[in-house]
C-alpha positions as CSV (number, residue, x, y, z in Angstrom):
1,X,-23.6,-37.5,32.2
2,X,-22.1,-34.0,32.1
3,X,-20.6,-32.7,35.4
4,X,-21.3,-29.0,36.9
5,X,-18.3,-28.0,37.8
6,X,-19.7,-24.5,38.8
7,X,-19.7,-24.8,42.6
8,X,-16.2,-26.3,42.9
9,X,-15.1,-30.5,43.2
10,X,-13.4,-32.7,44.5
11,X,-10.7,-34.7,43.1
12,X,-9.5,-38.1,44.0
13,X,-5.9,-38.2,42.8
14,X,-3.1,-41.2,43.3
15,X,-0.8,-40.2,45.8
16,X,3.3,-41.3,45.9
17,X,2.8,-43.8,48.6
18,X,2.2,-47.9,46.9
19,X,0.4,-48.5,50.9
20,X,-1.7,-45.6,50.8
21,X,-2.6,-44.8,46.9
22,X,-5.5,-42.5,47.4
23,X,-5.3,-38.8,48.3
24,X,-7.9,-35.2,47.2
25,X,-8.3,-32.0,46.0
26,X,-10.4,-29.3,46.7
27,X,-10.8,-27.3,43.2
28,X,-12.8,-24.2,42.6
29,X,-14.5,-24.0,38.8
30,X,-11.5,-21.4,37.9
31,X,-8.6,-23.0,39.2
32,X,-6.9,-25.6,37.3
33,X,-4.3,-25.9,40.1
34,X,-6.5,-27.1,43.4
35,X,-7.1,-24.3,46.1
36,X,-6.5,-27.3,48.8
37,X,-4.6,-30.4,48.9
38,X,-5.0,-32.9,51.4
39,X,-2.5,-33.9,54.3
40,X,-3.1,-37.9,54.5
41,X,-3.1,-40.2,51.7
42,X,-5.4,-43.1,52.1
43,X,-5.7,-47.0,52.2
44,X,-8.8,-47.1,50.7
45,X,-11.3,-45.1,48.9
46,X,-14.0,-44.8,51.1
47,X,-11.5,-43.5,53.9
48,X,-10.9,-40.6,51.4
49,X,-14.8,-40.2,50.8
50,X,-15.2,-39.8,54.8
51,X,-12.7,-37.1,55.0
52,X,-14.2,-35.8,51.9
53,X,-17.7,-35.8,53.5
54,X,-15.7,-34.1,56.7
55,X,-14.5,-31.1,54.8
56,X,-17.6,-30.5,53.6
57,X,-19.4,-30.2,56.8
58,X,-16.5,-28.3,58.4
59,X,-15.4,-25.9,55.4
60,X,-17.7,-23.0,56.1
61,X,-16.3,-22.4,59.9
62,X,-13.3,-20.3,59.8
63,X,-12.1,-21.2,63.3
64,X,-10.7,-24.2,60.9
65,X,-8.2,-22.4,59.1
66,X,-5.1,-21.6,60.6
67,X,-3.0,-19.0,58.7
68,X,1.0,-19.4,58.2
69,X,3.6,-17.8,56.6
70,X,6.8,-20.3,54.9
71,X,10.4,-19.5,55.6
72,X,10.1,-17.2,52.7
73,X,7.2,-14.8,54.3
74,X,4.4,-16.4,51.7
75,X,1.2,-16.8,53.3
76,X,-0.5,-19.9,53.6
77,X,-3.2,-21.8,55.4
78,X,-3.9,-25.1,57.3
79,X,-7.4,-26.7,56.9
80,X,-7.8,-27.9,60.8
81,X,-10.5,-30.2,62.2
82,X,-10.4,-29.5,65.9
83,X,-6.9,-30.2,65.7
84,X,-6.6,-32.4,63.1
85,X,-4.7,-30.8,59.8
86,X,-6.7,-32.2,57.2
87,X,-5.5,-30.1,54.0
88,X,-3.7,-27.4,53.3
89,X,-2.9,-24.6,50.4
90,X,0.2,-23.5,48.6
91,X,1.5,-20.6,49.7
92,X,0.3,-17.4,48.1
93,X,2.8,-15.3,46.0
94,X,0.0,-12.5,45.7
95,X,0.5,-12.2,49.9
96,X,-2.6,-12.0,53.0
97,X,-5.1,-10.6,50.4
98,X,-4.8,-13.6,48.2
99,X,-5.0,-16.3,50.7
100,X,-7.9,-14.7,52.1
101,X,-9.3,-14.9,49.0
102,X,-8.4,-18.8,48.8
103,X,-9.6,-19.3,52.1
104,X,-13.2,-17.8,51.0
105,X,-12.9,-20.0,47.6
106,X,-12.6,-23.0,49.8
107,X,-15.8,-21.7,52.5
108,X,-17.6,-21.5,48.9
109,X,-16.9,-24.6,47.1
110,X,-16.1,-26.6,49.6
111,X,-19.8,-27.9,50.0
112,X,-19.6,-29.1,46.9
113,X,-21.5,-32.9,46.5
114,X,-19.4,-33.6,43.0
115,X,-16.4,-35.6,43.6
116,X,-14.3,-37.0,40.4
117,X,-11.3,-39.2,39.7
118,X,-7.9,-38.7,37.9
119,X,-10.2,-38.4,34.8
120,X,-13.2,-36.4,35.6
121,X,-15.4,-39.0,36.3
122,X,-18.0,-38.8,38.7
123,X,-17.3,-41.1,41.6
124,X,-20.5,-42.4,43.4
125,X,-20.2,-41.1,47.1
126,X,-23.2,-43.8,47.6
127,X,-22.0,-45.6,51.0
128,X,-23.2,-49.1,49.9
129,X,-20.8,-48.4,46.1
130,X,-17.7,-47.3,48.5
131,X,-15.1,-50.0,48.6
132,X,-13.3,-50.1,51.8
133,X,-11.3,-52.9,50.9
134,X,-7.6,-52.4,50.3
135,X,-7.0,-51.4,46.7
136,X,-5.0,-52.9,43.6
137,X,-2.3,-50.6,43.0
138,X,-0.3,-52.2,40.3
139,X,-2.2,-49.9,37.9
140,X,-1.5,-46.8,40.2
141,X,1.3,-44.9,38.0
142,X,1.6,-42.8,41.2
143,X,1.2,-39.5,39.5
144,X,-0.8,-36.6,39.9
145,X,-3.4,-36.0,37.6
């Protein structure tokens, strides 16, 4: 099966952390760097899938982005649940017009049902084929995809 990457994804990526292996991306179809990243790395796979699922249903709002600027004036934004950071961006050499724009990328792809792996493969988001069970992570290489 061929995936539509025109309305954005979702990418479940190994994190750093051996406890906590799993961690996501938010990617928009012309971005090959992700326009969020999340906050958390997770035990398991379906505690990813929920705050996947909780992204989605809260991306549209924009009362849930809080906008920042670094230490070296760069722009950048927090993806907030009530007040729970869930994922942020990098900060935006193009300044305030371009994470605007990033924010709106993120209201616009950010429904997006298609959530992949490491290696572009379509992971199920079927409760009953989530695993919640902690994961084998001898085979995590611990690096970003």
């Amino acid at each position: 099966m061929s995936n539509d990457y025109s309305n954005g994804y979702y990418k479940v990526t190994p994190s750093k952390s051996k406890d906590r292996p799993f961690q996501w991306n938010l990617f928009s179809p012309s971005h090959k760097e992700p326009i969020l990243t999340a906050t958390a790395q997770h035990a398991t796979l379906g505690q990813v899938l929920r705050e996947i699922d909780m992204a989605k249903a809260n991306c549209q709002d924009d009362a849930n982005y809080e906008r920042k600027v670094d230490s070296r004036d760069r722009p950048y934004f927090i993806f907030k649940i009530g007040n729970d950071p869930i994922a942020k961006s990098e900060p935006y050499e193009g300044g305030k017009g371009a994470m605007e724009n990033g924010i709106k990328s993120c209201k616009k792809n950010g429904p997006s049902e298609l959530v992949v792996d490491k290696d572009l493969k379509e992971i199920s988001t079927n409760e009953e084929n989530v695993t919640t069970e902690e994961p084998d992570t001898s085979q995590t290489n611990n690096t970003y995809a």
